[in-house]
C-alpha positions in Angstrom: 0.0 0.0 0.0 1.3 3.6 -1.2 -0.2 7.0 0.0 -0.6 9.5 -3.1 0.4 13.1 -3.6 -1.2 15.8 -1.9 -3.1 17.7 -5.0 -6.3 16.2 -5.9 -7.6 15.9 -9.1 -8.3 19.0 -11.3 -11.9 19.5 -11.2 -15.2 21.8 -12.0 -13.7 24.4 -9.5 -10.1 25.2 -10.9 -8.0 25.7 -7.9 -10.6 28.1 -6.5 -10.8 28.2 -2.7 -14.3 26.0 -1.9 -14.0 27.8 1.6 -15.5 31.1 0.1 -18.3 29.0 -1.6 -20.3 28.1 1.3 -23.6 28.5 1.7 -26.4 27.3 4.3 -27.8 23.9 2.8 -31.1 24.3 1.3 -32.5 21.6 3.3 -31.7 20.2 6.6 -29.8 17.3 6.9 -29.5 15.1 9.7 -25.7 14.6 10.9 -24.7 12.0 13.6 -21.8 13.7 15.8 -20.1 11.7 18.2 -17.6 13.9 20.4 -16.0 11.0 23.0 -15.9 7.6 24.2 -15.9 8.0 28.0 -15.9 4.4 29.8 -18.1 4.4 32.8 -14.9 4.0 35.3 -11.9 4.5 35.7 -11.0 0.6 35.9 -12.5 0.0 32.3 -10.9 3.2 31.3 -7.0 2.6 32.9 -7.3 -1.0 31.8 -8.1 -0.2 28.1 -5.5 2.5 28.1 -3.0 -0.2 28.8 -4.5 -2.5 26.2 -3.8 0.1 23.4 -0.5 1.1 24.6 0.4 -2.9 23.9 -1.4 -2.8 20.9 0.8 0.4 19.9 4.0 -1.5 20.7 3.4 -4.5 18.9 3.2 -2.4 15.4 5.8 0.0 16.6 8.5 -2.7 17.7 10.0 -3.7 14.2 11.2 -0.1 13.9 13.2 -0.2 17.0 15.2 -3.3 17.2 17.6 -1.3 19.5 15.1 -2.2 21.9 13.2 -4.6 23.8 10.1 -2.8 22.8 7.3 -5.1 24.1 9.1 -5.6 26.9 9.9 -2.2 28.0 6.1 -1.2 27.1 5.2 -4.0 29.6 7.4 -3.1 32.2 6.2 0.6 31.8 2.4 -0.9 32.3 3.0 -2.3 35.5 4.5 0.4 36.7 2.2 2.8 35.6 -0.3 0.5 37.3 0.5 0.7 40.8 0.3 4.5 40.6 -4.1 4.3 40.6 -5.5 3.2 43.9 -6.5 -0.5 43.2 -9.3 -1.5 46.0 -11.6 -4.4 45.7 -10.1 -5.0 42.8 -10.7 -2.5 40.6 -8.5 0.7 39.6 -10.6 3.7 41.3 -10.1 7.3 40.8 -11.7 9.8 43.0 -15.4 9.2 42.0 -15.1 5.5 41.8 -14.4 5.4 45.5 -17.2 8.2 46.6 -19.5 6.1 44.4 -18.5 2.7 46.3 -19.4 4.9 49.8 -22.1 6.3 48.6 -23.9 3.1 47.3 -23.0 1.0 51.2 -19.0 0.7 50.3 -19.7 -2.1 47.8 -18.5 -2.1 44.1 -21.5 -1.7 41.6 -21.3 -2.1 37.4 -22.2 1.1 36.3 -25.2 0.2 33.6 -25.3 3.1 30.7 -28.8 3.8 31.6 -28.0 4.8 35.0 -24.6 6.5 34.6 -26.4 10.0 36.0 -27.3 8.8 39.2 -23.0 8.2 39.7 -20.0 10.4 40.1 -18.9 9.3 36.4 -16.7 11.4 33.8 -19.0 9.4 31.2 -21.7 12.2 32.3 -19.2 14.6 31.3 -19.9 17.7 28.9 -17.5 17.9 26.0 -16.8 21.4 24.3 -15.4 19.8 20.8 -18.9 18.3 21.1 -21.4 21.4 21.5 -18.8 23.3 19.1 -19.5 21.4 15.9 -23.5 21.2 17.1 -23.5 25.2 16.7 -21.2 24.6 13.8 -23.4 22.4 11.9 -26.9 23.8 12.8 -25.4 27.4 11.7 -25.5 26.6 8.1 -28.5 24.4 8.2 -27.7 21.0 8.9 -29.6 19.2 11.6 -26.9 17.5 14.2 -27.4 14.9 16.8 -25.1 15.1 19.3 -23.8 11.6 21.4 -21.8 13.4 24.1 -20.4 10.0 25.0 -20.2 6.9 23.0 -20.3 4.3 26.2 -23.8 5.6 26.9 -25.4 5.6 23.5 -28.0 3.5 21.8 -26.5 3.7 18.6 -28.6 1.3 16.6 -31.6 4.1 17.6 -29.5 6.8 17.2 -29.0 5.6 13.5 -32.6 5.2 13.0 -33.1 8.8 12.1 -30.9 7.8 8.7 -28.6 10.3 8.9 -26.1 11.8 6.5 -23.3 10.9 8.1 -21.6 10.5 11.0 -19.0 12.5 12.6 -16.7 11.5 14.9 -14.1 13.5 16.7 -10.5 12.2 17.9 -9.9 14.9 20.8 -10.9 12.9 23.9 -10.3 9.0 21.6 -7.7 6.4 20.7 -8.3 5.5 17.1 -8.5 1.7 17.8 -11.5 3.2 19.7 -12.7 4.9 16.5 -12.0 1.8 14.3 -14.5 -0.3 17.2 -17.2 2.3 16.5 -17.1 2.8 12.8 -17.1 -1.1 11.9 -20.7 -1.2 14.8 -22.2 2.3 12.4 -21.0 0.1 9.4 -23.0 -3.5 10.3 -26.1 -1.4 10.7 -25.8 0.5 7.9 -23.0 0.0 5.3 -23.4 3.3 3.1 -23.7 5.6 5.9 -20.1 7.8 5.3 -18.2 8.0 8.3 -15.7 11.1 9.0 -13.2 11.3 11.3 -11.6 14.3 12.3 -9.9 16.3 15.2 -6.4 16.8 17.3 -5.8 13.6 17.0 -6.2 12.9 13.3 -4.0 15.9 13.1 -1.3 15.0 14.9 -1.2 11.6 13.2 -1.8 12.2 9.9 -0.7 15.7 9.1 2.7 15.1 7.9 0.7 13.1 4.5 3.1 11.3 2.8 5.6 12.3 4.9 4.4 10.3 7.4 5.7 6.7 8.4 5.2 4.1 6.5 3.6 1.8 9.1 1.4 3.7 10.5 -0.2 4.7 6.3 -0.2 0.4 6.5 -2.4 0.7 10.0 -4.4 3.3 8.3 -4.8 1.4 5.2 -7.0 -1.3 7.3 -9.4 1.6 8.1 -11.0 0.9 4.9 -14.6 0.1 4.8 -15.2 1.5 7.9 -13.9 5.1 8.1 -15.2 7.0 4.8 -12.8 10.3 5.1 -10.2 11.9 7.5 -10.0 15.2 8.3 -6.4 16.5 8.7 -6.9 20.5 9.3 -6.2 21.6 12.5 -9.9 23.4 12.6 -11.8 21.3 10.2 -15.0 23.0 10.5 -14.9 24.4 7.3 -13.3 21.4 5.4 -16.3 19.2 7.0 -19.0 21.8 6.0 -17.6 21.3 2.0 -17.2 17.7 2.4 -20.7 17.4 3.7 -22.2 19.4 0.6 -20.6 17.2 -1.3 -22.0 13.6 0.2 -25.2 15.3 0.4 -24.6 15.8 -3.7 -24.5 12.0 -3.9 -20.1 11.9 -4.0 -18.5 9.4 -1.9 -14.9 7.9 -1.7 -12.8 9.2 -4.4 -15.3 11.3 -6.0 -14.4 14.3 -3.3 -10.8 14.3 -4.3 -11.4 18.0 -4.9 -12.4 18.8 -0.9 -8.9 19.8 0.5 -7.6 18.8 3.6 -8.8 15.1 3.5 -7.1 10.9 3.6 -10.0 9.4 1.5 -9.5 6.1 -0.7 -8.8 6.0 -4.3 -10.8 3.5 -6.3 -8.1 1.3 -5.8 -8.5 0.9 -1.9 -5.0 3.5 -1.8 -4.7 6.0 0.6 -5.2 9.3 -1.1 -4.2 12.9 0.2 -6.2 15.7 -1.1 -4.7 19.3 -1.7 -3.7 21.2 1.5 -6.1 24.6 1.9 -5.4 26.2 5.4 -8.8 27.8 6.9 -8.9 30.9 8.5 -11.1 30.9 11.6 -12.0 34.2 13.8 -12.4 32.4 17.4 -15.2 35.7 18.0 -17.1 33.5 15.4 -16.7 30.2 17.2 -18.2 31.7 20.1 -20.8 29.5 21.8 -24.6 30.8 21.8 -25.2 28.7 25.2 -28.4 29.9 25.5 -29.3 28.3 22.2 -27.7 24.6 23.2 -30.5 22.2 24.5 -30.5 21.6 28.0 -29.4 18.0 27.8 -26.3 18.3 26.4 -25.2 20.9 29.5 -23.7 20.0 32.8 -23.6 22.8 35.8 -19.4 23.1 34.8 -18.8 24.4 31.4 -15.9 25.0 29.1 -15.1 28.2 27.0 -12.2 29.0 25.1 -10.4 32.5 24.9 -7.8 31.7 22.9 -5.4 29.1 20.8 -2.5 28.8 20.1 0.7 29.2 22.5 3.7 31.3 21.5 5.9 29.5 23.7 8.0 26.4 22.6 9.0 23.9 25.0 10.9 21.3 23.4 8.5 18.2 24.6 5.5 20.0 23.6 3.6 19.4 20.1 0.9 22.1 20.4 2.9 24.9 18.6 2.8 22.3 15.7 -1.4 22.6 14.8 -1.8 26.3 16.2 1.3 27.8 15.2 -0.3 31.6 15.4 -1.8 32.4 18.9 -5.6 33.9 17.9 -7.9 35.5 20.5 -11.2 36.2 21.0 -12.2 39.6 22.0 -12.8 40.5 25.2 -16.4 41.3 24.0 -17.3 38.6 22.5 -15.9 36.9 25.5 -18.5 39.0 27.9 -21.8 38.3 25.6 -20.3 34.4 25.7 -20.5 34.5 29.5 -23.5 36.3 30.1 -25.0 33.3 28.4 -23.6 31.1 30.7 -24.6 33.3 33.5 -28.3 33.5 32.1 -29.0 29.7 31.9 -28.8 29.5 36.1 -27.6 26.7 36.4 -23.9 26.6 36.2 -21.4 26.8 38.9 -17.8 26.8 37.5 -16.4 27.4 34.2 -13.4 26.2 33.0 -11.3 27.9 30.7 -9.8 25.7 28.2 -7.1 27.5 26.7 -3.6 26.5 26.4 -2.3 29.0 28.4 -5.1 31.5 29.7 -2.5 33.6 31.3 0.0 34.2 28.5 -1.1 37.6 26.8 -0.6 40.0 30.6 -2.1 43.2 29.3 -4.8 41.1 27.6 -5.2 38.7 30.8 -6.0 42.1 32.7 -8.7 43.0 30.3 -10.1 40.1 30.7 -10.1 39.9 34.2 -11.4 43.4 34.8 -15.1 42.4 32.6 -14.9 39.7 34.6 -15.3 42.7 37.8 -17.2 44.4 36.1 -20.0 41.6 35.2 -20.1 40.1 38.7 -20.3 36.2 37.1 -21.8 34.2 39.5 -20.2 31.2 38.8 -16.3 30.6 39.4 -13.9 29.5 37.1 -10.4 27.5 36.6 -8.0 27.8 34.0 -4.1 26.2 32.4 -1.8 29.1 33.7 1.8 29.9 33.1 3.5 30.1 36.7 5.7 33.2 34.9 2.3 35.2 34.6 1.2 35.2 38.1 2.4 38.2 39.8 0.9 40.7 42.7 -0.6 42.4 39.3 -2.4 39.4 38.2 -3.6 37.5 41.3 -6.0 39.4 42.9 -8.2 40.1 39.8 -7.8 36.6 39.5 -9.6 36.0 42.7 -11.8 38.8 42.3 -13.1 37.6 39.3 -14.0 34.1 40.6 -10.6 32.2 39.9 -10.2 29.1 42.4 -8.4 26.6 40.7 -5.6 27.0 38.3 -3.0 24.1 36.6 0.5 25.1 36.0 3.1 23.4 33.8 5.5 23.6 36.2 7.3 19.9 34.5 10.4 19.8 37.2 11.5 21.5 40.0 15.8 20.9 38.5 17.0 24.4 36.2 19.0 21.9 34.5 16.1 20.2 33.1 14.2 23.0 32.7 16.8 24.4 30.6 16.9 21.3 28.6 13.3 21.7 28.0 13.6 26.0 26.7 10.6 25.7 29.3 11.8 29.7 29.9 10.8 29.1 33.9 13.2 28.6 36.6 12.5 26.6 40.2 11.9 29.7 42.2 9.3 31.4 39.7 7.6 28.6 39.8 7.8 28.6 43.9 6.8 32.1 44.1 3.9 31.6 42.3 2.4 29.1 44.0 2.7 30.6 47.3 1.7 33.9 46.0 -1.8 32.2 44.5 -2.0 29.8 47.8 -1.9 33.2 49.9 -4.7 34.7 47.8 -6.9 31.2 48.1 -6.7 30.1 44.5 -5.8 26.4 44.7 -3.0 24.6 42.1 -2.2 22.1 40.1 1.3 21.4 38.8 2.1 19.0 35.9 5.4 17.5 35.8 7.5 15.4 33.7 9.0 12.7 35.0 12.1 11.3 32.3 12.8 14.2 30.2 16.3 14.0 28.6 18.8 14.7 31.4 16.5 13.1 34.4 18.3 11.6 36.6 17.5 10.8 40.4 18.8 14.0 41.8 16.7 15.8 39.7 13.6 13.7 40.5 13.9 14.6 43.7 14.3 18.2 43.0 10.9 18.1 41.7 9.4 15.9 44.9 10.9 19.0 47.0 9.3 21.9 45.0 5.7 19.6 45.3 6.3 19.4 49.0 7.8 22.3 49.8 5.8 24.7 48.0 2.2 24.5 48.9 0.8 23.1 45.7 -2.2 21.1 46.6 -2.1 18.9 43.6 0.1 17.4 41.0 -0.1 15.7 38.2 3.0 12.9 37.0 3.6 12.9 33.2 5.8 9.9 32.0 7.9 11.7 29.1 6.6 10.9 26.0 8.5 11.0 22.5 7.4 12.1 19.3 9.4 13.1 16.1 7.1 15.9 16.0 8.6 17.5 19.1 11.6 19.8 19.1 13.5 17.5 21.1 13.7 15.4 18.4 16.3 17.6 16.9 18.4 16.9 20.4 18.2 13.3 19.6 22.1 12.7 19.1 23.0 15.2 22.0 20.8 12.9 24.5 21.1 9.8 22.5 17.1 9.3 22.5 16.0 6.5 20.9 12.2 4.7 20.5 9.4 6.4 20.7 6.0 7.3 22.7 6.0 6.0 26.2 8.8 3.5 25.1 12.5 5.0 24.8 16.2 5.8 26.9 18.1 8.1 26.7 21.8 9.1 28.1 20.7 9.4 32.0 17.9 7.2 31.7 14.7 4.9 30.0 11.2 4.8 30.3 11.3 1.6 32.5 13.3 3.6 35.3 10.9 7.4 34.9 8.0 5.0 35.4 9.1 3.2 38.0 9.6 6.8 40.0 6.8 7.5 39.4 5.6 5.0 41.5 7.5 6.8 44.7 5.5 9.8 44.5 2.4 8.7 46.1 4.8 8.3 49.0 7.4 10.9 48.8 4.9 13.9 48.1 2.7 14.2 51.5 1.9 17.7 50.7 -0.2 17.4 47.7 -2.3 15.0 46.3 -3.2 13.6 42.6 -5.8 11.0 41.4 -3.7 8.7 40.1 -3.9 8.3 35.9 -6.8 10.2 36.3 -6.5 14.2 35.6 -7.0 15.9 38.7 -8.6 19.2 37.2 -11.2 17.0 35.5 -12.1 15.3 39.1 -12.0 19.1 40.6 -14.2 20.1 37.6 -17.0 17.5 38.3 -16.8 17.3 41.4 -17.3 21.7 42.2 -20.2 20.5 39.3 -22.1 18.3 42.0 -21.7 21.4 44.4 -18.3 20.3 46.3 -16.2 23.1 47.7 -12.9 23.5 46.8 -11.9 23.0 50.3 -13.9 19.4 50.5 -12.4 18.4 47.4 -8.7 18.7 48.8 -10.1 16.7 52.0 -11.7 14.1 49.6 -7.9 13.5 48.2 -6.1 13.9 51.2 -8.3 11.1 52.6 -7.6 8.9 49.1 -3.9 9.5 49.7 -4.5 8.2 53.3 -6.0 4.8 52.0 -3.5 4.0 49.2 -1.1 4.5 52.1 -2.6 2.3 54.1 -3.6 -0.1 51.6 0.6 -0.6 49.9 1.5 -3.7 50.9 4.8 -3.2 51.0 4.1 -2.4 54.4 2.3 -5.1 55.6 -1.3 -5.9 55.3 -3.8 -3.3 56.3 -5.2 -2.9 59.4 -9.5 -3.2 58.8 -10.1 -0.6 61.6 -7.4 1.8 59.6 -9.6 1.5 56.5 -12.8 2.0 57.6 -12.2 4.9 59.6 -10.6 6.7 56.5 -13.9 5.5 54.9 -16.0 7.2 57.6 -14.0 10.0 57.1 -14.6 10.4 53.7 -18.4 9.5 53.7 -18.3 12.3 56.5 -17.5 14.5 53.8 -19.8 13.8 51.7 -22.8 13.2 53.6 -22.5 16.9 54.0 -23.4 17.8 50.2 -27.1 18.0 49.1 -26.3 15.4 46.4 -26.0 12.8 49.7 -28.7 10.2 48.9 -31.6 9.5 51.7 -31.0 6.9 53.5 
C-alpha cells in the first residue's frame, strides 16, 4: 500500500478556494456527531489504556530493534499501574471510590442507563462536542449530538438515517474509532463515516511524509472510516465535504475537498490538496443559550484563545496552532453572560492552552470579569511566569479558584533542557503567591525528560512538598518526532518512541518506575492517580463540592493508598474503615447525599 500526492484531481472548480463558496444547505440534513468515548470507570478506562498502549507496541517494535520494545512497554504498564489506587479490585479514581461509599461501600457495574445517578466522567460535557453542534446547525444541517459513545444506543441513534456520521479524535484512541465505525458500518454499510480532530491531526498531518507503518495501519481503516479530516480546525473542510456527500459523492469522487485521507478507487490512501482555513475564534463563540439543555452540565468550558507562543521542546501544540488567535474580550462578555443567564452553572473552565499568556490582555479580561459580577467561578491552564501581585488578585476577584500550572520539574537543569523559559523559584513564588490569595494549584510535571536523573527527580518531589501546591499531576515523558526535542536526539542519545524509549541518563522503565515513589514521597499534595486531577476538581465543584472538600476528599484517598501498599504489611481493617467514615463524612454533608 502507497499513499498518493497531496493535489487532488483538477476539477469543476479550478483551484478556486471552496472555503469562500459556502452556503447554508437548502434543506436540513441530519448529521450524527459523536464527540467521545468515556468508559463508565476508571478501571474500564485505565485498563483499556493499557490495552492500546500494547497494541501500539506490537506495530511499533519492528522499527526499534535497539530495543526490547514489548518488553519495555510491559514493564512501563505495570508500573504505571501501581500509581491508581487498586481497591476491591478495581483501579478507582476519585469518583469511583465516593461512588463505592455512597452506594454501602460495595462495588456496583455502572449500567449506561443509569450513569447519572454516579460520580462518572462518562456524564461529562464535552466542548469539541457542543462546538460542531452550533457549527453544523449554523448553516442548516440538523446535528445529533452523542456526548459519550459508552452511553449511547446507537442502533436508535442511526434510525433517524442520517447523512453521516462525525466522529471526533480529541478525547479517543483511534483503535477506539475503528471499534465504532465497523458497529455504524454492520447497521448501515453506506452511511459515510468522518473522522476528524487533534488527533487525526497530529497523526496524519505530515501526509506522505508520514511513516510508513502507520499509512499500512491506516490502510486497514478501509470500509469502515469513509474520510479523515487532517486540518487543524476542520470546521470548514467538514462543511464542504458534507455538501458534497449530500450531492450524492463518496470515496474518491471528493478528491477536490482539500484537507482530506480518503480512498482512491483502488483501496489506496489518497491525500487531497492542503487549503489552510482561517477561523476568527469571535465567530466560534458559543450561543449557550441556544444549546439544548441535555447536552449541558452545571461546569462548562469556553475558550479564549489558541495557540501558545511559547515552545517547550516536549511540547507538540505549537505544531497545529502555530499563530496564537484570541477572541475579543467582547465577545468573551456576551459568551459569558450566556452562561450566567442559563442559572444553572457553577464553574467554568477555561480551556485554553495557556489562559495567562497575553498579561495586558489577561488584565482586560479579568477586569469584565469585575465588572460583570459572574456568578459562577472558574479554573483555568496558567503559566507560573504570569502570576504576579498584578495578576492575582483580579484573578480571585473575578472568581478564579483553581488554576494548573506546567510547572514539568523543579531541576534548572532540566528545565533548561526543555527551553521551558521558567526557573525553580518562579515557579515557587507563584504558587505561594496564589496559595496566599486562596486560588488552589495544580502542577504537571515530567517525569524522564532527557537529562532526568534521580537527583533531579527529587528536585521536583521537593518543589511539590515544599511549595504548597495542593495537587500534582506525574507525566511519563513521551517521544514524538514531532517534538523539538527530536532535533536533540544525538546530543541525549534518545532512541524509541512514545512511552517506550532511553536516553543518556535514563529509559522509560526507570521514569516510570519513580513515578511509582511519589504517592509516597509527596505528602503535601495529592493527585488521582492516571486520572487528571482538574477534571475530578471540575466534576466534582459541578455536583456542588467546595474546593476545600475536594482537597479533604484526596487527602483522605492518599490516606487509603497508604494504608492499603502492601509493601508495608497488610492493612489494618479498623485503619480503612475509619478513612472511609471520614470520607463519607465529607460527603454526607453535600445536598447530592442520597436519603438513606
Amino acid at each position: 500500500m502507497t499513499a498518493d500526492g497531496e493535489s487532488g484531481a483538477s476539477g469543476s472548480l479550478h483551484g478556486k478556494c471552496w472555503f469562500g463558496m459556502l452556503t447554508p444547505a437548502m434543506k436540513e440534513s441530519e448529521v450524527l456527531i459523536i464527540a467521545m468515548d468515556q468508559p463508565l470507570d476508571s478501571d474500564a478506562q485505565i485498563r483499556g489504556k493499557m490495552t492500546n498502549l500494547e497494541k501500539r507496541a506490537l506495530r511499533q517494535s519492528a522499527r526499534f530493534t535497539e530495543l526490547d520494545f514489548n518488553a519495555m512497554q510491559r514493564e512501563v504498564n505495570r508500573n504505571l499501574l501501581k500509581i491508581p489506587l487498586l481497591f476491591s479490585g478495581k483501579y478507582m479514581g476519585l469518583p469511583d471510590l465516593m461512588n463505592y461509599i455512597r452506594q454501602g461501600r460495595t462495588v456496583r457495574t455502572i449500567r449506561p442507563e443509569e450513569a447519572h445517578s454516579y460520580y462518572s466522567f462518562a456524564n461529562g460535557f464535552t466542548l469539541n462536542g457542543i462546538f460542531l453542534f452550533q457549527h453544523l446547525r449554523r448553516y442548516g444541517y440538523a446535528p445529533s449530538l452523542i456526548q459519550n459513545y459508552s452511553l449511547a444506543n446507537l442502533p436508535q441513534a442511526l434510525k433517524g438515517n442520517p447523512l453521516a456520521v462525525c466522529i471526533s479524535s480529541t478525547f479517543l484512541y483511534l483503535d477506539d474509532i475503528r471499534e465504532m465505525a465497523s458497529v455504524i458500518k454492520a447497521v448501515d454499510p453506506d452511511l459515510p463515516v468522518i473522522v476528524g480532530g487533534t488527533l487525526v491531526k497530529k497523526i496524519l498531518g505530515g501526509g506522505r511524509d508520514v511513516a510508513p507503518q502507520t499509512l499500512e495501519w491506516i490502510s486497514g481503516f478501509k470500509g469502515k472510516v469513509d474520510a479523515f479530516v487532517i486540518e487543524a480546525h476542520g470546521e470548514l473542510t467538514l462543511l464542504t465535504l458534507l455538501d458534497e456527500i449530500k450531492r450524492g459523492k463518496r470515496g474518491y469522487a471528493l478528491r477536490d475537498v482539500p484537507n482530506l485521507l480518503i480512498y482512491d478507487d483502488t483501496g489506496r490512501l489518497f491525500f487531497t490538496r492542503r487549503e489552510e482555513e482561517q477561523v476568527l475564534l469571535d465567530d466560534s463563540a458559543i450561543a449557550w443559550d441556544e444549546v439544548p439543555r441535555k447536552y449541558l452540565r452545571n461546569t462548562l468550558s469556553v475558550i479564549t484563545s489558541q495557540g501558545c507562543q511559547y515552545r517547550c521542546r516536549f511540547c507538540t501544540y505549537h505544531r497545529l496552532y502555530p499563530k496564537v488567535r484570541y477572541k475579543s474580550v467582547e465577545a468573551l462578555r456576551a459568551e459569558l453572560r450566556k452562561i450566567q443567564g442559563l442559572g444553572f452553572v457553577r464553574h467554568v473552565r477555561f480551556a485554553d492552552d495557556n489562559f495567562t499568556a497575553n498579561s495586558k490582555r489577561l488584565l482586560s479580561v479579568l477586569n469584565m470579569m469585575r465588572e460583570e459580577k459572574f456568578e459562577f467561578k472558574w479554573s483555568a491552564f496558567a503559566r507560573a511566569t504570569s502570576i504576579s501581585p498584578e495578576t492575582v488578585g483580579p484573578m480571585r476577584e473575578s472568581g478564579c479558584e483553581f488554576l494548573n500550572m506546567g510547572i514539568e520539574s523543579g531541576s534548572r537543569t532540566i528545565l533548561d533542557n526543555m527551553d521551558k523559559k521558567l526557573d525553580p523559584d518562579q515557579a515557587f513564588r507563584a504558587i505561594r503567591l496564589l496559595g496566599e490569595h486562596g486560588i488552589q494549584t495544580l502542577g504537571g510535571v515530567i517525569i524522564g525528560y532527557p537529562g532526568e536523573t534521580r537527583a533531579s527527580f527529587e528536585e521536583t518531589v521537593d518543589l511539590i512538598n515544599g511549595s504548597g501546591m495542593n495537587y500534582y499531576h506525574p507525566y511519563l515523558f513521551y517521544y514524538s518526532k514531532d517534538m523539538l526535542v527530536h532535533e536533540d536526539r544525538k546530543r541525549f542519545e534518545i532512541e524509541g518512541v512514545g512511552w517506550v524509549w532511553r536516553h543518556k541518563t535514563m529509559d522509560s522503565v526507570e521514569a516510570s518506575r519513580l513515578m511509582t515513589e511519589m504517592i509516597r514521597l509527596i505528602d503535601q499534595g495529592f493527585t488521582d492517580g492516571q486520572q487528571k486531577t482538574w477534571e475530578t476538581f471540575k466534576l466534582l465543584r459541578g455536583e456542588g463540592y467546595s474546593p476545600g472538600e475536594i482537597l479533604q476528599l484526596h487527602r483522605l484517598k492518599r490516606e487509603l493508598q497508604i494504608a492499603l501498599d502492601q509493601e508495608n504489611g497488610a492493612p489494618q481493617e479498623k485503619e480503612v474503615s475509619s478513612i472511609l467514615d471520614r470520607m463519607e463524612s465529607v460527603m454526607r454533608a453535600n445536598p447530592g447525599w442520597p436519603a438513606p
